[in-house]
ZASEMI-388266 format. One line per field, with one value per atom (N, C-alpha, C): residue number from 0; x, y, z; atom name; residue in one letter. Coordinates in steps of 0.1 Angstrom, whole numbers. Atoms other than C-alpha are relative to their C-alpha. Example, Ala and Ser with C-alpha at 12.3 -4.5 7.8 and 13.67 -1.06 7.14 Angstrom:
2
fipa	(0/0/0/1/1/1)
east	(9/123/9/-9/137/-8)
north	(-12/-45/12/-11/-11/11)
up	(0/78/0/0/71/8)
vexti	(N/CA/C/N/CA/C)
romar	(A/A/A/S/S/S)
! end
This chain:
72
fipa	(0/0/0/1/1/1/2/2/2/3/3/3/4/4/4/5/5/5/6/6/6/7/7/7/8/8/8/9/9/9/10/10/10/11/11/11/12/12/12/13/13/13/14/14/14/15/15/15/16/16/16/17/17/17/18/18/18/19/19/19/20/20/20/21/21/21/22/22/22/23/23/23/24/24/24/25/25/25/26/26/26/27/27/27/28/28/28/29/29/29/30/30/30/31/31/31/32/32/32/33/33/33/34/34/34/35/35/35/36/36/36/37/37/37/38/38/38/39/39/39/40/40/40/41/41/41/42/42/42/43/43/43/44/44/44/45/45/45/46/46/46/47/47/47/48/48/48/49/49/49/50/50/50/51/51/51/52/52/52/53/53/53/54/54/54/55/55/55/56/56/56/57/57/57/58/58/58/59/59/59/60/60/60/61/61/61/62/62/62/63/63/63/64/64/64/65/65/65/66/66/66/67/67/67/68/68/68/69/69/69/70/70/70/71/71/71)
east	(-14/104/8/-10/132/9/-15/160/14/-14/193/7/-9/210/15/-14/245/10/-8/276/7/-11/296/15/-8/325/-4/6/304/-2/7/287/14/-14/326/7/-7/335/-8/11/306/4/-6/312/9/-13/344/0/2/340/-8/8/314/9/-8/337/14/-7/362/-5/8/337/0/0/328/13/-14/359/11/-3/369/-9/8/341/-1/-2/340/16/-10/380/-1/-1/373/-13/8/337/1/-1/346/-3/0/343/-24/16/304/-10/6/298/0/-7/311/-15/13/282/-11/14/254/-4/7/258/-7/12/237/-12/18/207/3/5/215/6/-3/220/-19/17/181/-9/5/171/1/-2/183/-10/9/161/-9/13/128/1/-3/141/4/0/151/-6/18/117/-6/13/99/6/-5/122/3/-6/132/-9/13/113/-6/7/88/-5/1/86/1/-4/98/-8/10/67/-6/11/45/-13/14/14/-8/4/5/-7/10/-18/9/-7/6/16/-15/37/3/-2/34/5/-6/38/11/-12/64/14/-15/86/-2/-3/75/-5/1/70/-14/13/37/-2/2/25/-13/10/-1/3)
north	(-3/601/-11/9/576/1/1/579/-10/11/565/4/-1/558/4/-4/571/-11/10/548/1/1/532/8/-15/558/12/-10/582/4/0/574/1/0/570/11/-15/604/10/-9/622/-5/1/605/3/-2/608/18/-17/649/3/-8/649/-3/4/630/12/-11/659/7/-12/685/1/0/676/-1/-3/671/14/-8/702/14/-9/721/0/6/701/6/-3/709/16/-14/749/3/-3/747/-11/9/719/6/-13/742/0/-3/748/-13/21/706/0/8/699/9/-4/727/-5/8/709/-12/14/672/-2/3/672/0/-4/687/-13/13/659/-11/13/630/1/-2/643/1/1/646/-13/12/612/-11/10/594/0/-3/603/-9/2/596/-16/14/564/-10/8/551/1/1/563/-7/7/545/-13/17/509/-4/14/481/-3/0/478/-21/13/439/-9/8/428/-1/-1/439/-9/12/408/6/-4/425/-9/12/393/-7/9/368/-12/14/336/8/-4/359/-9/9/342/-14/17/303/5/-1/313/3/-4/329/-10/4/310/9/-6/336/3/0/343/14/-13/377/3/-1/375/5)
up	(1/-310/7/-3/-305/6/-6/-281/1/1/-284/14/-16/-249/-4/8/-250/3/-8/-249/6/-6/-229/2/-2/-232/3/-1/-233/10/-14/-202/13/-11/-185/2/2/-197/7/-8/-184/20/-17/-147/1/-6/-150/3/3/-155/9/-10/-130/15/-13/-101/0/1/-112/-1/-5/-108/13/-11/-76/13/-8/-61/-1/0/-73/9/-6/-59/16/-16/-24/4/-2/-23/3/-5/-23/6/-10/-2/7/-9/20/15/-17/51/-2/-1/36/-2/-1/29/10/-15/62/11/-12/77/1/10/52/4/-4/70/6/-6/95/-6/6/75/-11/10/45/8/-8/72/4/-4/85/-11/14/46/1/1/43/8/-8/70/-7/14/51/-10/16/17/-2/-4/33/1/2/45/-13/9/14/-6/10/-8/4/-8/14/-8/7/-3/17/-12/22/-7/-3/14/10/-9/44/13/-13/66/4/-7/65/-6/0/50/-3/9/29/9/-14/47/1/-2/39/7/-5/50/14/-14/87/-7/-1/75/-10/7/48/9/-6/73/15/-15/110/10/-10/124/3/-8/150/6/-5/151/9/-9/181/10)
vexti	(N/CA/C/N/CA/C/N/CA/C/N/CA/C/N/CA/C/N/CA/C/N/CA/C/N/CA/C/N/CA/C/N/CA/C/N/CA/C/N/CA/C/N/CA/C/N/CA/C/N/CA/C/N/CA/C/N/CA/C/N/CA/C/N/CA/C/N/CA/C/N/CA/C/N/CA/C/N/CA/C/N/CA/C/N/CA/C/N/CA/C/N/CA/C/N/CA/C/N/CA/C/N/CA/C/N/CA/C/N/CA/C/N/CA/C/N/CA/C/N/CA/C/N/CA/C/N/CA/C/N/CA/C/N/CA/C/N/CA/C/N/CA/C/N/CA/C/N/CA/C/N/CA/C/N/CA/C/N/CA/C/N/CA/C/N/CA/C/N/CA/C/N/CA/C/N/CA/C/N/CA/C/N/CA/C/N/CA/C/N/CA/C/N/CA/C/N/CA/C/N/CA/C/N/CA/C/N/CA/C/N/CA/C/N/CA/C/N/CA/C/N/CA/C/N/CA/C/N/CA/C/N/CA/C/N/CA/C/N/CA/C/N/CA/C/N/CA/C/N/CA/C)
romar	(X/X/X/X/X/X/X/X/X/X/X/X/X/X/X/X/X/X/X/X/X/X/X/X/X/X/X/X/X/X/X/X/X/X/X/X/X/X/X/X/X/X/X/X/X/X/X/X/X/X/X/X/X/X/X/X/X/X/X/X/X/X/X/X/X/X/X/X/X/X/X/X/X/X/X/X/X/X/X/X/X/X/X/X/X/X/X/X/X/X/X/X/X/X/X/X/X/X/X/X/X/X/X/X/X/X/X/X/X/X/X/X/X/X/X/X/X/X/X/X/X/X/X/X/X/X/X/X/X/X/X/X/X/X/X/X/X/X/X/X/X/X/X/X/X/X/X/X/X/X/X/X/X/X/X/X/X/X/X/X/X/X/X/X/X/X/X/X/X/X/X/X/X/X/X/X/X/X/X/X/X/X/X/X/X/X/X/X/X/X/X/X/X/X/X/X/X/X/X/X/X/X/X/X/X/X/X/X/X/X/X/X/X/X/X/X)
! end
């Protein structure tokens, strides 16, 4: 089965309808967002690590002379 992506209007009309959803819904539970941040600021850390590009660790064996740096 073959999917056709939808278009460009399409795709503007739908965000657009969702960014007016949500700001409609945030405007009359703003009081119950506002209780929710901490817990999705502490969701966020997690979801943060699993998802980072972990590229930048050095695990590679030439990573040391590429970058300089001396991990001893």
């Amino acid at each position: 089965m073959k999917y056709r992506s939808l278009s460009s209007p399409l795709k503007w009309a739908l965000a657009s309808l969702l960014v007016v959803i949500a700001f409609y819904v945030l405007r009359e539970h703003w009081g119950h967002a506002l209780g929710l941040l901490p817990y999705l600021l502490l969701f966020a850390c997690p979801l943060m690590h699993l998802f980072h590009g972990h590229g930048g660790h050095g695990k590679r064996p030439d990573a040391d002379k590429q970058t300089g740096h001396d991990h001893q």
